[in-house]
LOVEXTOR-942347 format. One record per residue (C-alpha): residue in one letter; y, z, x. Coordinates in steps of 0.5 Angstrom, whole numbers, plus 500, padded with zeros to 3 digits. Layout:
REM LOVEXTOR-942347
aYZX...
REM end
This chain:
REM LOVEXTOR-942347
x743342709x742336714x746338719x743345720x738347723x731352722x734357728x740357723x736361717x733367722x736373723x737375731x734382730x729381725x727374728x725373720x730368715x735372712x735377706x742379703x746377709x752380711x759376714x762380720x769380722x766375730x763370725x756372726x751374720x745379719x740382714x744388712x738393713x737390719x746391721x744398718x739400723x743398728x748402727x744407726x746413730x750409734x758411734x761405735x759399730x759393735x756386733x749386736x750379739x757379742x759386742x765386738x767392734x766392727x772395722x768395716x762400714x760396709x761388710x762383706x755378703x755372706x753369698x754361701x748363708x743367702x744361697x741357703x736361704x733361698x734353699x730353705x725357703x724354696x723347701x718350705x713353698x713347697x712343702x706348704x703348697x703340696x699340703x704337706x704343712x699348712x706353715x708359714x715358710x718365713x716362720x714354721x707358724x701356721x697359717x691363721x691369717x690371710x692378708x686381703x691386700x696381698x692376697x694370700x695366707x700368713x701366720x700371726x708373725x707376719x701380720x706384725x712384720x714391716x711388708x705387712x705393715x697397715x694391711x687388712x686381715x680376716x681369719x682362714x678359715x673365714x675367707x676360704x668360705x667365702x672365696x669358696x663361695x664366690x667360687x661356686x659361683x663362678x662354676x655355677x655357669x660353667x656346670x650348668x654350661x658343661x650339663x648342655x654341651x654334653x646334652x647337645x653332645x648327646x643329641x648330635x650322637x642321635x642325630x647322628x645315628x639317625x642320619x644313618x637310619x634314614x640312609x639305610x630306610x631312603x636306600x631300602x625305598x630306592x631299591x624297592x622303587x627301582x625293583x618296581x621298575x626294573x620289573x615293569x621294563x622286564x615285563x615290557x620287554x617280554x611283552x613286546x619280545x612275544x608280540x614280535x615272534x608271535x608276528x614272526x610265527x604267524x607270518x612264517x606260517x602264512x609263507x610256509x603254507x604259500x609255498x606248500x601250495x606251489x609245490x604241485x603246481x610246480x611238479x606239474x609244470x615241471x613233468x609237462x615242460x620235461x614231456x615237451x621237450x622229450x617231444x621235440x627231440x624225436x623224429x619228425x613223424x613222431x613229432x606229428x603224430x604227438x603234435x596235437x597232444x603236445x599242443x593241448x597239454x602246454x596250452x592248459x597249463x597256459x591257462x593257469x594264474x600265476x600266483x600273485x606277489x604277497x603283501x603284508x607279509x614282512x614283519x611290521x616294524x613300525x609296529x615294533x621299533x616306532x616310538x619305542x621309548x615314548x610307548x614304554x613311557x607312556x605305558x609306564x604312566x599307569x604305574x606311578x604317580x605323583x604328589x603335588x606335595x611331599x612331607x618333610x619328616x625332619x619337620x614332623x612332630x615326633x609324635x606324628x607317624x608318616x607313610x614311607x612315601x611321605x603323603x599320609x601322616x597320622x598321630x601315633x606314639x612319641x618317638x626319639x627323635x633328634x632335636x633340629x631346629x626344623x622340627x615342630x614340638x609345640x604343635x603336632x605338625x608337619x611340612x610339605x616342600x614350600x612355595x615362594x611364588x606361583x599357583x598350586x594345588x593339593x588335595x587332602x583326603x580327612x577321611x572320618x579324622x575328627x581333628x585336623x588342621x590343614x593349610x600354609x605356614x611361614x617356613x621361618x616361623x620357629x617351631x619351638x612355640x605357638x605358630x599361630x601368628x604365621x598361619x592360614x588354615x581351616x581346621x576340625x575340632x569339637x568346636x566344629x569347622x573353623x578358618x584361622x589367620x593371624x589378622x582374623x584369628x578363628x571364624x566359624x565355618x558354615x559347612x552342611x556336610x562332613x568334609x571327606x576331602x579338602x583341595x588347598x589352592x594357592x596363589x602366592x603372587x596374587x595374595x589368595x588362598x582357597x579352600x573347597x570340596x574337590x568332588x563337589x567343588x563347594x567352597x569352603x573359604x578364602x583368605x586374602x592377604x600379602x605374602x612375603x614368605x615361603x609358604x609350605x603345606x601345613x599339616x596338623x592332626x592329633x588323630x590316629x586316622x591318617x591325613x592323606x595327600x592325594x595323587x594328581x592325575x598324570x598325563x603324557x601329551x604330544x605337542x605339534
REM end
């Protein structure tokens, strides 16, 4: 190959690189469709460079000469594809044209070859704008859609780290109630310990003091039955002489009362041990309480601050939380654990909060938008006391007082929902309607005194 020339590779009629070559008898080569052409209706077949008379109809492929052929034309892809040259690889002229029908650049040689014949071309550098155009229309979806993956990349490593913020906050709450726990059983059991010894003292005492006042009785029993007996072994005339003495002595401790057997004196185990558990349990009652309804932070408005033991809530500062599909952004709300049938009742200190709004939701409602068609409430604003639900939208509410503390009744199965003053028992409103969805408390307050789910009273009874 170095020592042939590019000239070497061209056919003389066709002017274009060799395609199955042909050998005549004079040495030269050619395409055979071209040697064909050539010949055609001609009556001699003479070569078309030197002119000499060809014997053969059919001449022999020149295999060396197409093997490097395709040699050269597979150096000069190459070479054109890597940007090496920018030339055409069938004719060394650069690449001016691009051929619409098939698709590709070609050099002005091309465009009057036979395989191009009746085609349509544009210049390069105009159809590369455009198809770069068309492209950066193609990669427009695609940017914008890598710009969202990697978004969502970014709020899964927050979620994810979130997910191990609050593990390490539930476990901190659960050791501390646990604390709480372990320290009120302790105190129980040193409690109940001290009453059983200080029974056990007592008692002890009381025995103690008992047997302290037997002890001259007995010495002196004990010298009267030693002295009675020494008189019965002496001889009968001292025997009759001490008779009488003898006599009087044992009668008068005759005469003594025996003491009587002690009652009350063991240790009182029922006292003690008797519904041990249930006492301890029932005693535990004074220590903890419970909420009616517990609020779900994951649905909790990120500019709203709940308390650790998820009753109260409050606005506050935004905070960077993940974005779920559970969590409110439109309103500054919250949610409680839901209800899908059944009656139940919660009552909510307002306290001197000046903007709240209070009552059920649809859980399914998307919170990412106006919650206004899913929801029954009375709510506190400048425009005063007010009661909303999606067929009635606002009414006003007469209320002659301040309302410091709302109770919430629901009965999903019947279609009620009530409002009224628990300390009074005032009524405030009462909407009516078909429920069909889970309904969860629903909290709402763009003020910075909290809203407080209050304790139900907790009782332990027996049944008979």
């Amino acid at each position: 190959m170095a020592s042939c020339s590019d000239e070497d590779f061209f056919c003389p009629v066709c002017s274009d690189i060799f395609k199955d070559p042909v050998l005549l008898a004079c040495s030269h080569s050619f395409c055979k469709a071209c040697l064909q052409r050539w010949w055609k209706d001609k009556e001699i077949r003479e070569c078309p460079v030197c002119r000499a008379v060809c014997q053969w109809s059919d001449p022999p492929h020149n295999l060396a000469l197409k093997n490097l052929c395709e040699t050269f034309l597979q150096q000069r892809c190459q070479r054109s594809s890597s940007g090496v040259e920018t030339l055409c690889c069938l004719h060394s002229e650069k690449l001016k044209l691009y051929c619409l029908d098939h698709q590709q650049p070609v050099c002005v040689v091309c465009r009057d070859a036979k395989i191009h014949s009746d085609h349509r071309f544009r210049p390069i550098d105009e159809t590369a704008q455009e198809q770069r155009q068309e492209l950066q229309k193609s990669l427009k979806p695609l940017q914008d859609k890598l710009k969202v993956l990697k978004e969502v990349r970014i709020n899964f490593n927050q979620t994810a780290e979130h997910i191990k913020v609050q593990t390490r906050h539930a476990e901190k709450q659960i050791k501390e109630q646990f604390q709480k726990l372990h320290q009120f059983l302790q105190d129980e059991e040193e409690a109940r310990m001290f009453a059983l010894r200080e029974e056990e003292e007592q008692k002890t005492q009381m025995m103690k003091e008992r047997i302290e006042a037997l002890t001259p009785q007995i010495a002196a029993l004990s010298d009267t039955v030693r002295a009675t007996e020494q008189e019965l072994r002496v001889d009968d005339v001292s025997f009759l002489h001490n008779y009488k003495a003898a006599v009087e002595r044992v009668q008068l401790h005759s005469l003594l009362n025996e003491p009587q057997p002690c009652s009350g004196v063991l240790i009182d185990l029922p006292k003690h041990l008797g519904n041990l558990i249930f006492n301890i349990w029932n005693r535990m009652k004074d220590m903890v309480s419970y909420s009616p309804v517990i609020l779900d932070p994951n649905t909790a408005n990120p500019e709203l601050i709940l308390s650790e033991d998820l009753t109260s809530v409050r606005h506050g500062k935004r905070q960077f939380l993940p974005e779920i599909p559970e969590r409110f952004e439109y309103w500054d709300s919250v949610l409680g654990s839901g209800f899908m049938s059944g009656t139940h009742s919660w009552d909510i200190e307002v306290g001197d909060n000046k903007e709240w709004e209070l009552g059920v939701l649809a859980e399914p409602t998307c919170r990412q938008e106006f919650v206004g068609s899913t929801v029954w409430s009375v709510e506190y604003s400048d425009a005063g006391y007010r009661a909303y639900s999606p067929t009635n939208k606002y009414t006003p509410l007469s209320v002659r007082e301040k309302l410091k503390r709302i109770r919430v009744h629901l009965d999903w199965d019947n279609g009620q929902l009530s409002f009224s003053e628990p300390d009074t028992n005032t009524h405030i409103h009462t909407f009516m309607d078909t429920f069909t969805e889970k309904l969860g408390p629903y909290l709402c307050t763009r003020d910075a005194l909290p809203l407080k789910i209050l304790p139900a009273k907790v009782s332990v009874t027996v049944d008979s």
